[in-house]
mmCIF file of the N, C-alpha and C atoms, coordinates in Angstrom:
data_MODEL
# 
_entry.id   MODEL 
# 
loop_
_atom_site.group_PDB 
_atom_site.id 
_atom_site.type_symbol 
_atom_site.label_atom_id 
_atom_site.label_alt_id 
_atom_site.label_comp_id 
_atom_site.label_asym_id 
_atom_site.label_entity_id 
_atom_site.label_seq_id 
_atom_site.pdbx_PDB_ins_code 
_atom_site.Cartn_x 
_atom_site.Cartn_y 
_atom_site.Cartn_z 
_atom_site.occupancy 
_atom_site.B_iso_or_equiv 
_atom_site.pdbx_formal_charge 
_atom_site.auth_seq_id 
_atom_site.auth_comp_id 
_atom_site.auth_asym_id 
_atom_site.auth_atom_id 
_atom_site.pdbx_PDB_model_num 
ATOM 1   N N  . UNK A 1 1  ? 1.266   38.825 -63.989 1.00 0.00 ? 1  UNK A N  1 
ATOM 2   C CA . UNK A 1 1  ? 1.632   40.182 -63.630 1.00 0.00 ? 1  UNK A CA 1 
ATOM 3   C C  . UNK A 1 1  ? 0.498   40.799 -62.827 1.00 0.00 ? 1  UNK A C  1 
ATOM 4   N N  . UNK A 1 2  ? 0.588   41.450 -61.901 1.00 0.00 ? 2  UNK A N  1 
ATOM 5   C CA . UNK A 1 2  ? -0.284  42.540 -61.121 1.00 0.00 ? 2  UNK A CA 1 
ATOM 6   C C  . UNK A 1 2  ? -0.815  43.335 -61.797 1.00 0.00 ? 2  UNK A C  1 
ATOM 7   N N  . UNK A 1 3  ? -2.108  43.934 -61.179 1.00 0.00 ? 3  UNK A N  1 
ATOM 8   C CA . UNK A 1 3  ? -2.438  45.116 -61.569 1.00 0.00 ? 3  UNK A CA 1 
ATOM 9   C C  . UNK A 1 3  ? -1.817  45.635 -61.071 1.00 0.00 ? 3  UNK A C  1 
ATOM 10  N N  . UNK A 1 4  ? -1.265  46.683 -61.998 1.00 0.00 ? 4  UNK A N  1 
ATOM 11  C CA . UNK A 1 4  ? -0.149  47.876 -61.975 1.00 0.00 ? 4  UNK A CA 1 
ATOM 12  C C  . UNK A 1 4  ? -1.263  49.337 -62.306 1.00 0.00 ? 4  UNK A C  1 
ATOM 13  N N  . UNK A 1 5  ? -0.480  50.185 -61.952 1.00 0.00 ? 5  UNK A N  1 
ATOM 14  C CA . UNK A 1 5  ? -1.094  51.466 -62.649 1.00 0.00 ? 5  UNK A CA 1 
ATOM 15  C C  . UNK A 1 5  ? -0.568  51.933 -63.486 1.00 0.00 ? 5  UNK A C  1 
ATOM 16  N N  . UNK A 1 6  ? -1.135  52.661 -64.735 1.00 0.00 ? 6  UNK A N  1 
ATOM 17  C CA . UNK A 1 6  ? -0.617  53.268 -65.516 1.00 0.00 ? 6  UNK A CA 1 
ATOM 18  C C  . UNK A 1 6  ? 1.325   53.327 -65.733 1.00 0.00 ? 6  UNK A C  1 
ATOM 19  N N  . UNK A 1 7  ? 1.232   54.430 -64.485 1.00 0.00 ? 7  UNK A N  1 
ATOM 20  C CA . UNK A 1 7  ? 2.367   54.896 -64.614 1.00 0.00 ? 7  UNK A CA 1 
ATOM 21  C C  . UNK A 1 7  ? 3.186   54.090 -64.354 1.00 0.00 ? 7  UNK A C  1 
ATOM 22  N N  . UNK A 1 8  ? 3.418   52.854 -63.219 1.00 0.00 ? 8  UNK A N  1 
ATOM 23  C CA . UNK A 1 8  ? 4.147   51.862 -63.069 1.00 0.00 ? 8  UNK A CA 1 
ATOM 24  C C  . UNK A 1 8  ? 4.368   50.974 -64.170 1.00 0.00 ? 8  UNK A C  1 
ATOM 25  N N  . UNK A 1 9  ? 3.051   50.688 -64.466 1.00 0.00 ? 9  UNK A N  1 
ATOM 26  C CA . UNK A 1 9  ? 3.165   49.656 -66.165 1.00 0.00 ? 9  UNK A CA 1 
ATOM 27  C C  . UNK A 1 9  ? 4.382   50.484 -67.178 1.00 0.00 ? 9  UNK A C  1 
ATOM 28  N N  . UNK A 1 10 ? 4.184   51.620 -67.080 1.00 0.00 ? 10 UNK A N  1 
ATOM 29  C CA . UNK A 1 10 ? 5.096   52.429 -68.401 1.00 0.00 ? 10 UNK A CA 1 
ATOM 30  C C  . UNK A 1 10 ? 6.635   52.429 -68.300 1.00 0.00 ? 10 UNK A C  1 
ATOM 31  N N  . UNK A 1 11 ? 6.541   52.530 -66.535 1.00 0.00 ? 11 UNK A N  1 
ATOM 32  C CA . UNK A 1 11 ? 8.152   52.666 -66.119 1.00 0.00 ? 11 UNK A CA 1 
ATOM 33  C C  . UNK A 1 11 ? 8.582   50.942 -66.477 1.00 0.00 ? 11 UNK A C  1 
ATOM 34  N N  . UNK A 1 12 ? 8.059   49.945 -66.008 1.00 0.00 ? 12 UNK A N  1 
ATOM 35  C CA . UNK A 1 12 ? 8.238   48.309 -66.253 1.00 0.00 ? 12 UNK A CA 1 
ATOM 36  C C  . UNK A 1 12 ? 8.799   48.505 -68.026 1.00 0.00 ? 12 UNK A C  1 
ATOM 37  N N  . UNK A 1 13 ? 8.307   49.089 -68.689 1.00 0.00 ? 13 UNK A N  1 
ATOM 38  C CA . UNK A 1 13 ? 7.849   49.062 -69.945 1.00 0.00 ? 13 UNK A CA 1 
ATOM 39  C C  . UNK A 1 13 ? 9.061   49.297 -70.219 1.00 0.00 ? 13 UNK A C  1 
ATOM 40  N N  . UNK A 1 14 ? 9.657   51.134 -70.247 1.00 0.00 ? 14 UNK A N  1 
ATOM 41  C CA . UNK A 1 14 ? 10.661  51.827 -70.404 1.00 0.00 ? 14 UNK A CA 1 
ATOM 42  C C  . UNK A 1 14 ? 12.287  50.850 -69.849 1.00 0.00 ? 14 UNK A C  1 
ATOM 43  N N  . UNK A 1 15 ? 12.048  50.290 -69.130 1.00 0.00 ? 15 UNK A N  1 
ATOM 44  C CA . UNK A 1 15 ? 12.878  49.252 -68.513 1.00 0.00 ? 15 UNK A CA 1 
ATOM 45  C C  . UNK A 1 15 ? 13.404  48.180 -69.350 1.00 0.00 ? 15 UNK A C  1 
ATOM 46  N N  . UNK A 1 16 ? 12.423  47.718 -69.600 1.00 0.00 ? 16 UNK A N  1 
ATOM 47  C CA . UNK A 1 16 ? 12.625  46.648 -70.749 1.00 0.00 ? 16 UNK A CA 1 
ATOM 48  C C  . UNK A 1 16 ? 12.907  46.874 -72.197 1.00 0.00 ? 16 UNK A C  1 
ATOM 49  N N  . UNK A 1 17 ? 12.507  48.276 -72.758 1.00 0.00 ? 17 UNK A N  1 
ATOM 50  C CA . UNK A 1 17 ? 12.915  48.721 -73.893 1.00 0.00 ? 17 UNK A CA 1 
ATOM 51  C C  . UNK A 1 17 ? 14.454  49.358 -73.935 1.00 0.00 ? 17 UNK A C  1 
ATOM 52  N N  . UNK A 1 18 ? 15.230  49.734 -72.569 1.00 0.00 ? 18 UNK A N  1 
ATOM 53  C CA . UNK A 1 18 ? 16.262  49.932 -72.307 1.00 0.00 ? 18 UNK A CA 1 
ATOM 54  C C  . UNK A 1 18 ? 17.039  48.394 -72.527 1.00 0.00 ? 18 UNK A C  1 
ATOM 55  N N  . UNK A 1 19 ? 16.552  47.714 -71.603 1.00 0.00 ? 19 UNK A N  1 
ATOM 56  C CA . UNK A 1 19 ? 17.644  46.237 -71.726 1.00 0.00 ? 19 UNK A CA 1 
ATOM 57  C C  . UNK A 1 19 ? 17.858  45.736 -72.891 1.00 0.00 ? 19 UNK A C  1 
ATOM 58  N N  . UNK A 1 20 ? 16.248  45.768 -73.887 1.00 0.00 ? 20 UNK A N  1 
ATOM 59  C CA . UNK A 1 20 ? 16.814  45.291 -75.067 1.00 0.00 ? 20 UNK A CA 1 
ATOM 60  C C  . UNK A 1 20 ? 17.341  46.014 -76.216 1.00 0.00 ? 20 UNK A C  1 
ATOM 61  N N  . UNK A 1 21 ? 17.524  47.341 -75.782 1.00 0.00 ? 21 UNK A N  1 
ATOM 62  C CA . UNK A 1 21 ? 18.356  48.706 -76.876 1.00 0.00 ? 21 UNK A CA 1 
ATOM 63  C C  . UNK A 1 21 ? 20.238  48.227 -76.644 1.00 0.00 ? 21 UNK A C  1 
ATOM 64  N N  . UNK A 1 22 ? 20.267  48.072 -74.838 1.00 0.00 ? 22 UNK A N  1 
ATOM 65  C CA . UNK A 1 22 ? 21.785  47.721 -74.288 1.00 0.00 ? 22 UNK A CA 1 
ATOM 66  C C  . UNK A 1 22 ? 22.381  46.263 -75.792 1.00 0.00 ? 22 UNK A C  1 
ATOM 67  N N  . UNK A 1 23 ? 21.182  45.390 -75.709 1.00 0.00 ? 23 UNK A N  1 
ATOM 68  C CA . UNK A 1 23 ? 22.139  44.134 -76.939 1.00 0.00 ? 23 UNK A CA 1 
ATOM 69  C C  . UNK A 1 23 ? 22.640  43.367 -75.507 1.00 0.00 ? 23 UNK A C  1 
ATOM 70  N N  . UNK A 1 24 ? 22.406  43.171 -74.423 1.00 0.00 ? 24 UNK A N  1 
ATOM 71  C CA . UNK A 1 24 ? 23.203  42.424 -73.592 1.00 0.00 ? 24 UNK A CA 1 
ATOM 72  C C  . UNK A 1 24 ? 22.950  40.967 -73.234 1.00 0.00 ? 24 UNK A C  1 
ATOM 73  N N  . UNK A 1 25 ? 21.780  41.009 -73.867 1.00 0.00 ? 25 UNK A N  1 
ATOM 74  C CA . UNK A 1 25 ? 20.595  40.116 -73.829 1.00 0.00 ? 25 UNK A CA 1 
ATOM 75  C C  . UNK A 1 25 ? 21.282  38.358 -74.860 1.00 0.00 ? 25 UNK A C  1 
ATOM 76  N N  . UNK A 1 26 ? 20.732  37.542 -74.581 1.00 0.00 ? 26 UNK A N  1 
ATOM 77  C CA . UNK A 1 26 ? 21.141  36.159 -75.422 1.00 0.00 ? 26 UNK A CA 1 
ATOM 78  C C  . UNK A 1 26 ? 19.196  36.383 -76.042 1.00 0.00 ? 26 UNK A C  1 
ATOM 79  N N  . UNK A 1 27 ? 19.459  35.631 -76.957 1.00 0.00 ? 27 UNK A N  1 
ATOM 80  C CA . UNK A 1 27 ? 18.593  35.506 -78.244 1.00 0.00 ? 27 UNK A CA 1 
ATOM 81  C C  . UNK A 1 27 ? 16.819  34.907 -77.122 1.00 0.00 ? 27 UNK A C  1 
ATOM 82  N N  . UNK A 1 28 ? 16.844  34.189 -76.588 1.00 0.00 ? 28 UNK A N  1 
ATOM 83  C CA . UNK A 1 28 ? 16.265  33.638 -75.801 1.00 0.00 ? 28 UNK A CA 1 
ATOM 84  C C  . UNK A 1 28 ? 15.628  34.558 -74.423 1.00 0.00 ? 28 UNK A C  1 
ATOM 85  N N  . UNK A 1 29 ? 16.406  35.438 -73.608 1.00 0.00 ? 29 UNK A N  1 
ATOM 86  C CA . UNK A 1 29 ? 16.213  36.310 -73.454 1.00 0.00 ? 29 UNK A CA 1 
ATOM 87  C C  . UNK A 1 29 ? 15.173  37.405 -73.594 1.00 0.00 ? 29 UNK A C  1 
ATOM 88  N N  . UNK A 1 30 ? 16.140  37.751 -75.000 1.00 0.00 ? 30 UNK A N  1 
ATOM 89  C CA . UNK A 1 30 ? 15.531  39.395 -75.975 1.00 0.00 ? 30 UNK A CA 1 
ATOM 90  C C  . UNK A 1 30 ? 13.891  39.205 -76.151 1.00 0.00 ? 30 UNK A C  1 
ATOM 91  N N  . UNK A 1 31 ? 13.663  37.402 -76.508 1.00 0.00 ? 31 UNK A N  1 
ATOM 92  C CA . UNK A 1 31 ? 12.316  36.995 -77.060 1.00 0.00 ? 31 UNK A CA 1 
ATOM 93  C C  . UNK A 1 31 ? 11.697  37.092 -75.369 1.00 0.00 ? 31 UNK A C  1 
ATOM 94  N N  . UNK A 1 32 ? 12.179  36.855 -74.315 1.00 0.00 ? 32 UNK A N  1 
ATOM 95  C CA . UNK A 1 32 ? 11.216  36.628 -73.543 1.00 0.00 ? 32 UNK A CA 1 
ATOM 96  C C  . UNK A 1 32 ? 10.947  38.405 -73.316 1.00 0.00 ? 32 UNK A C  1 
ATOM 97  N N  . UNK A 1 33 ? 11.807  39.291 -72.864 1.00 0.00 ? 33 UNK A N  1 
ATOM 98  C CA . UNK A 1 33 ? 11.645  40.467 -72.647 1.00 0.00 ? 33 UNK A CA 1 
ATOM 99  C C  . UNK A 1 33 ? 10.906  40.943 -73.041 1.00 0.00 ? 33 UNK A C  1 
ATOM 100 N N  . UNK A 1 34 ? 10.333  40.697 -74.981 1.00 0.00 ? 34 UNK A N  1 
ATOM 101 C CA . UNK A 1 34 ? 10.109  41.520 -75.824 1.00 0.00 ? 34 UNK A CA 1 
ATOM 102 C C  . UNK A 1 34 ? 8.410   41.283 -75.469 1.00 0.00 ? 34 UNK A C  1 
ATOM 103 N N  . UNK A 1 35 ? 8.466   39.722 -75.106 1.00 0.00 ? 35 UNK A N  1 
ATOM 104 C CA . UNK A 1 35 ? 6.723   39.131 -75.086 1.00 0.00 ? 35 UNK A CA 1 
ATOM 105 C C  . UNK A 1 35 ? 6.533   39.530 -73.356 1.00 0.00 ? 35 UNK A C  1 
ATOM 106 N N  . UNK A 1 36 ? 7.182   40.078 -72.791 1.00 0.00 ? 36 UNK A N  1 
ATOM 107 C CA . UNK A 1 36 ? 6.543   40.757 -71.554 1.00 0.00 ? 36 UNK A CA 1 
ATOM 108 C C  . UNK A 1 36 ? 6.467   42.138 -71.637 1.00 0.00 ? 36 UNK A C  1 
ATOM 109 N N  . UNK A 1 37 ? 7.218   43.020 -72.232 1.00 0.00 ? 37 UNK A N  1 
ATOM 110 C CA . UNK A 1 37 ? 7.032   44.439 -72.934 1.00 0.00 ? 37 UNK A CA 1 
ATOM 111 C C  . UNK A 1 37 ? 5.559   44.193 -73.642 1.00 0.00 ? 37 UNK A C  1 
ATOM 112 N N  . UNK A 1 38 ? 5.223   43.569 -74.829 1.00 0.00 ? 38 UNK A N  1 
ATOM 113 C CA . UNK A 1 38 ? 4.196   43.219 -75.499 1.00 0.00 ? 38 UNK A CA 1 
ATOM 114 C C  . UNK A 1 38 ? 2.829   42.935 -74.524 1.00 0.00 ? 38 UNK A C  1 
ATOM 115 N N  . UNK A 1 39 ? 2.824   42.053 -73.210 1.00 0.00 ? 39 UNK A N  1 
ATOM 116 C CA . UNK A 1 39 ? 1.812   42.521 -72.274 1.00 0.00 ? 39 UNK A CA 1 
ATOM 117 C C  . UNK A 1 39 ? 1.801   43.511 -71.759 1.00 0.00 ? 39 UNK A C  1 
ATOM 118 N N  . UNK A 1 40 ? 2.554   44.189 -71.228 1.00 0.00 ? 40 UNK A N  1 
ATOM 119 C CA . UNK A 1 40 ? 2.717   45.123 -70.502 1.00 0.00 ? 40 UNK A CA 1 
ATOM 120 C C  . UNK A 1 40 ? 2.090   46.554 -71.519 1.00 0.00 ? 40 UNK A C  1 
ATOM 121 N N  . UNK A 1 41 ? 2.709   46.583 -72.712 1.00 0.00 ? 41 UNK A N  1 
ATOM 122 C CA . UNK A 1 41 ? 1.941   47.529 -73.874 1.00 0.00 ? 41 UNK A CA 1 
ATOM 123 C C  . UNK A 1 41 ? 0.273   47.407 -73.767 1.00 0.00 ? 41 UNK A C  1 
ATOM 124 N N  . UNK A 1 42 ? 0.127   46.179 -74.234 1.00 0.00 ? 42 UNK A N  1 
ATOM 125 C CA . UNK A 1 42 ? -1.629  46.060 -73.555 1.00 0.00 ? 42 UNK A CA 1 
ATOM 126 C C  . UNK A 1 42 ? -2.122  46.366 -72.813 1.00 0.00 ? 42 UNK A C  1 
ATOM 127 N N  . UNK A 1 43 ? -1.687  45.883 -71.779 1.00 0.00 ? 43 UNK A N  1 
ATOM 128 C CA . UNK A 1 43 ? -2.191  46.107 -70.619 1.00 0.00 ? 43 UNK A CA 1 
ATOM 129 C C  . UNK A 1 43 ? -2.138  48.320 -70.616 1.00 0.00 ? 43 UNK A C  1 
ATOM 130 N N  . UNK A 1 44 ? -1.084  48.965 -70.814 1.00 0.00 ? 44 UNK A N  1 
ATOM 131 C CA . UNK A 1 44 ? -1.223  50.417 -71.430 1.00 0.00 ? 44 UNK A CA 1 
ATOM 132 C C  . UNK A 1 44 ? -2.268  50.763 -71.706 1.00 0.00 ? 44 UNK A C  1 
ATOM 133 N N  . UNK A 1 45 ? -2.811  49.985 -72.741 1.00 0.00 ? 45 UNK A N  1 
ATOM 134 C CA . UNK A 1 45 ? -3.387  50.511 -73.930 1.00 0.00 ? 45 UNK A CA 1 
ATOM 135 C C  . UNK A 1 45 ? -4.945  49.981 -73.540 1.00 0.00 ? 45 UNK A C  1 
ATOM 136 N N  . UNK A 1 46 ? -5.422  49.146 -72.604 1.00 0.00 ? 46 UNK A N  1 
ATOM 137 C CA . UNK A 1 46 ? -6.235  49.051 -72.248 1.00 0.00 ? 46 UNK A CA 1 
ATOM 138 C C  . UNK A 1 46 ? -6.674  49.662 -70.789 1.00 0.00 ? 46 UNK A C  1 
ATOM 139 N N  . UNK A 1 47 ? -5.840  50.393 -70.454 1.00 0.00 ? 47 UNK A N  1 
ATOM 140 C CA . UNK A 1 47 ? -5.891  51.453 -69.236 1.00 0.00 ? 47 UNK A CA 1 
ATOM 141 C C  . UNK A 1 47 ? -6.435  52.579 -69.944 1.00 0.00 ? 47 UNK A C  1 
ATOM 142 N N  . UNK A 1 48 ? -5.368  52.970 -71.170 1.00 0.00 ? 48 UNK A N  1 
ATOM 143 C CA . UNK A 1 48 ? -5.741  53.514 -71.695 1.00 0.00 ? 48 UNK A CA 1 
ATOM 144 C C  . UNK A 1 48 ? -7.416  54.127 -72.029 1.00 0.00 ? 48 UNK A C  1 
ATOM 145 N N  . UNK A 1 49 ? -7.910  53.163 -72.789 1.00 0.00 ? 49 UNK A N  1 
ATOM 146 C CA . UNK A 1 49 ? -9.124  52.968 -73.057 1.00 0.00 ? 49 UNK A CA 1 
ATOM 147 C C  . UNK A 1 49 ? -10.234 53.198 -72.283 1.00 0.00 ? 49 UNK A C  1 
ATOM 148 N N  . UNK A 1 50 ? -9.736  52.223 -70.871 1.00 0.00 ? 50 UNK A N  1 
ATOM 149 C CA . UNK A 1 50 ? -10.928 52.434 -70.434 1.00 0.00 ? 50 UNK A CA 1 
ATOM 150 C C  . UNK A 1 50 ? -11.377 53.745 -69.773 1.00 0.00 ? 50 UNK A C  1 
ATOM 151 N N  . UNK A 1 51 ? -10.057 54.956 -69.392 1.00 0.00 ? 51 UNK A N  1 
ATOM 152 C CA . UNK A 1 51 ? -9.907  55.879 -69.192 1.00 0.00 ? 51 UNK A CA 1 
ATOM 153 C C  . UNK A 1 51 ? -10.679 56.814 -69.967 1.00 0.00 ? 51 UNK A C  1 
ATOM 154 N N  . UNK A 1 52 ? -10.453 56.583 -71.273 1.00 0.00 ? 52 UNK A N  1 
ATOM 155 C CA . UNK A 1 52 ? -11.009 57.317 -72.328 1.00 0.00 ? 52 UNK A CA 1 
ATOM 156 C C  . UNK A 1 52 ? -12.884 57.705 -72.321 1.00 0.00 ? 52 UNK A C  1 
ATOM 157 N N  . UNK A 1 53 ? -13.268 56.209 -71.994 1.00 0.00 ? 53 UNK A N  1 
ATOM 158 C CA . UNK A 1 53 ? -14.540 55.674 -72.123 1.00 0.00 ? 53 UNK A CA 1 
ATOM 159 C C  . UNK A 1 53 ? -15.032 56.610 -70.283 1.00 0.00 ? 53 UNK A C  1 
ATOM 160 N N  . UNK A 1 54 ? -14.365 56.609 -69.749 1.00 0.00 ? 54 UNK A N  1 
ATOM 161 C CA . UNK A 1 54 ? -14.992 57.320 -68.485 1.00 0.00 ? 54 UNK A CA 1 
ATOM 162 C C  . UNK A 1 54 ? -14.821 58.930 -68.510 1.00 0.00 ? 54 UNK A C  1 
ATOM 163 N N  . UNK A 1 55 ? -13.706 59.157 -69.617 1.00 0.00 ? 55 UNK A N  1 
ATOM 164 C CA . UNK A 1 55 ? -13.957 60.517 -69.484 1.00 0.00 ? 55 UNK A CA 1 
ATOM 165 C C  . UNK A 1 55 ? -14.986 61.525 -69.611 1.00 0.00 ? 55 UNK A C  1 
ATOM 166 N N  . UNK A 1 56 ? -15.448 62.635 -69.378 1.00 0.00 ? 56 UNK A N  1 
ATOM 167 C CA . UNK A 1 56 ? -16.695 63.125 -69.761 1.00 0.00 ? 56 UNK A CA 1 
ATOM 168 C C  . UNK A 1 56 ? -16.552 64.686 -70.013 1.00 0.00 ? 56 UNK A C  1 
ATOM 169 N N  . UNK A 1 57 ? -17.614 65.555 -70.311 1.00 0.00 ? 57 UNK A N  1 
ATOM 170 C CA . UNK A 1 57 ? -16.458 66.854 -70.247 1.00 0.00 ? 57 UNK A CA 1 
ATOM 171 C C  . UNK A 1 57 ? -18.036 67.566 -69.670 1.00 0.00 ? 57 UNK A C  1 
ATOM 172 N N  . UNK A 1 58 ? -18.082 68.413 -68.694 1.00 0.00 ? 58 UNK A N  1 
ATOM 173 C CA . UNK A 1 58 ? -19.193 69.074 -68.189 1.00 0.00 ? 58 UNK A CA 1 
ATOM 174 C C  . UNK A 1 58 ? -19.460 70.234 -68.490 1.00 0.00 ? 58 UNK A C  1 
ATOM 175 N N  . UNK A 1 59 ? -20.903 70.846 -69.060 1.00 0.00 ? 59 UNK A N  1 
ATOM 176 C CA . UNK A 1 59 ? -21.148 71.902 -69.981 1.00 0.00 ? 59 UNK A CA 1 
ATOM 177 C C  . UNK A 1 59 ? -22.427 72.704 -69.323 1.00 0.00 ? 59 UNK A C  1 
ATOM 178 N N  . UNK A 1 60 ? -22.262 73.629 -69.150 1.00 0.00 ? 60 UNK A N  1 
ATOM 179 C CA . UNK A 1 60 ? -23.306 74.510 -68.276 1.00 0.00 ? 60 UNK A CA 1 
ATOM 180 C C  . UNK A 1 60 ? -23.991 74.850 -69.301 1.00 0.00 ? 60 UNK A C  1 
ATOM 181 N N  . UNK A 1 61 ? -25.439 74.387 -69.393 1.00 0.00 ? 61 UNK A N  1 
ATOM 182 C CA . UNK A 1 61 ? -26.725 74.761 -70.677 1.00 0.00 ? 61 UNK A CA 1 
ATOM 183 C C  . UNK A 1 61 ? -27.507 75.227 -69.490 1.00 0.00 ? 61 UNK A C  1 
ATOM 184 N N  . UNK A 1 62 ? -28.062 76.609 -69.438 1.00 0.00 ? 62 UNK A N  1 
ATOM 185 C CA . UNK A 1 62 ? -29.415 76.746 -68.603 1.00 0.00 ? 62 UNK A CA 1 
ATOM 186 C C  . UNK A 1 62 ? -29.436 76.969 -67.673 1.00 0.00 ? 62 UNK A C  1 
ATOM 187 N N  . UNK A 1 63 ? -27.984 77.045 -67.162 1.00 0.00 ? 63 UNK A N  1 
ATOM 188 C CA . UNK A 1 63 ? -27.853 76.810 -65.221 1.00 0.00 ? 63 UNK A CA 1 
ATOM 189 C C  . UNK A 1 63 ? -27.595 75.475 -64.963 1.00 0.00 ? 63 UNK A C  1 
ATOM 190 N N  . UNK A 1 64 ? -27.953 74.550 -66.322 1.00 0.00 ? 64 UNK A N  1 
ATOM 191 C CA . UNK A 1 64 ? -27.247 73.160 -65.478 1.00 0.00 ? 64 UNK A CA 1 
ATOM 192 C C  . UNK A 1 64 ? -26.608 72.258 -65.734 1.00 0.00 ? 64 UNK A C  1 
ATOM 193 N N  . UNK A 1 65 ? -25.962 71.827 -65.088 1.00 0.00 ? 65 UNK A N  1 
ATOM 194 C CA . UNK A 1 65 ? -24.347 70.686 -66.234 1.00 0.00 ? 65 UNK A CA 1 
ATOM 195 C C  . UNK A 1 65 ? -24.750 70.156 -66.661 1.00 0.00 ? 65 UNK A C  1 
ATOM 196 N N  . UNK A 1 66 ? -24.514 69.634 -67.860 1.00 0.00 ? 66 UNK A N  1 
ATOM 197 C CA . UNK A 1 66 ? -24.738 68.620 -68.571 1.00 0.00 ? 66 UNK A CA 1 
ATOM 198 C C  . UNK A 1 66 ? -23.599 68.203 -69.299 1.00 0.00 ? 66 UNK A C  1 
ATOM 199 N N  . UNK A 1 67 ? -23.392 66.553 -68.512 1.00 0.00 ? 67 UNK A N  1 
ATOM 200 C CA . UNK A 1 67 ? -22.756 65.678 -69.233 1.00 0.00 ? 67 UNK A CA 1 
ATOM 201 C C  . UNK A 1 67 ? -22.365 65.099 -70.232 1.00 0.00 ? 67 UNK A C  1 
ATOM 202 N N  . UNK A 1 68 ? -21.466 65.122 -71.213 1.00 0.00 ? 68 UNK A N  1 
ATOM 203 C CA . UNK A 1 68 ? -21.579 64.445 -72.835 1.00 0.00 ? 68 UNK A CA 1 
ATOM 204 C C  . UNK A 1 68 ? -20.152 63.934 -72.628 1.00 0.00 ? 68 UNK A C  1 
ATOM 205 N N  . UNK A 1 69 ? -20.361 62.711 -73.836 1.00 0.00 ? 69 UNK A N  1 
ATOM 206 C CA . UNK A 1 69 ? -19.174 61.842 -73.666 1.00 0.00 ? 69 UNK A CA 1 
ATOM 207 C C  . UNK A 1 69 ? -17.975 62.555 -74.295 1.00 0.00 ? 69 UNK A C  1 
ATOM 208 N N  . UNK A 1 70 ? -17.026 62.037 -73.948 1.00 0.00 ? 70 UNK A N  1 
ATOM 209 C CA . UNK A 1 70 ? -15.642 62.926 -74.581 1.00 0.00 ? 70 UNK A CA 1 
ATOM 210 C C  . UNK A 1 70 ? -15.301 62.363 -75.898 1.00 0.00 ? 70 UNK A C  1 
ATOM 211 N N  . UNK A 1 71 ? -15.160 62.900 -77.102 1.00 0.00 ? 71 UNK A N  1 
ATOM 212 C CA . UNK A 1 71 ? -15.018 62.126 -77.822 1.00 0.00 ? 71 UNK A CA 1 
ATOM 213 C C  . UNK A 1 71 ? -13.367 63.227 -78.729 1.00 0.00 ? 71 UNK A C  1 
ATOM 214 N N  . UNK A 1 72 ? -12.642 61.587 -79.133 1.00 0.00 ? 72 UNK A N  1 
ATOM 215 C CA . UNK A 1 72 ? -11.501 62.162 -79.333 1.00 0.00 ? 72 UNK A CA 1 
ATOM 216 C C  . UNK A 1 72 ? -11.747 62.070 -80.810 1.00 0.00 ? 72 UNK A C  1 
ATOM 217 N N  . UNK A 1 73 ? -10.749 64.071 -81.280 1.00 0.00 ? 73 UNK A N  1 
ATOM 218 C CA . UNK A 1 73 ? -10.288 64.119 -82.487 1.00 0.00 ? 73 UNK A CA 1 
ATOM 219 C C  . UNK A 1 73 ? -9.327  63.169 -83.088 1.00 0.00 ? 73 UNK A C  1 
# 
């Protein structure tokens, strides 16, 4: 699979969670769909991440920004 972006990965994603909600699928199929949904989730979730890890949030102390990591509740 390509690097995709985010949002493309999700729509691929949403796609495949549609085909296999339809039931139209043979048994053989459903399993392959489900283990390319299953990369495609990763691959999410490690966009995710690394997104996270670059975020930063900028804070005026003194007259001057200062950088600190974003850290999630």
């Amino acid at each position: 699979m390509s690097k995709d972006n985010f949002e493309d990965s999700m729509k691929k994603l949403e796609e495949i969670v549609t085909e296999l909600e339809n039931g139209n699928l043979n048994l053989d199929e459903s399993v392959s769909k489900f283990e390319e949904g299953m990369k495609i989730a990763k691959q999410c979730n490690n966009i995710l991440e690394d997104a996270e890890k670059k975020i930063t949030i900028l804070l005026e102390k003194d007259g001057e920004l200062k950088e600190e990591k974003f850290e999630v509740e």
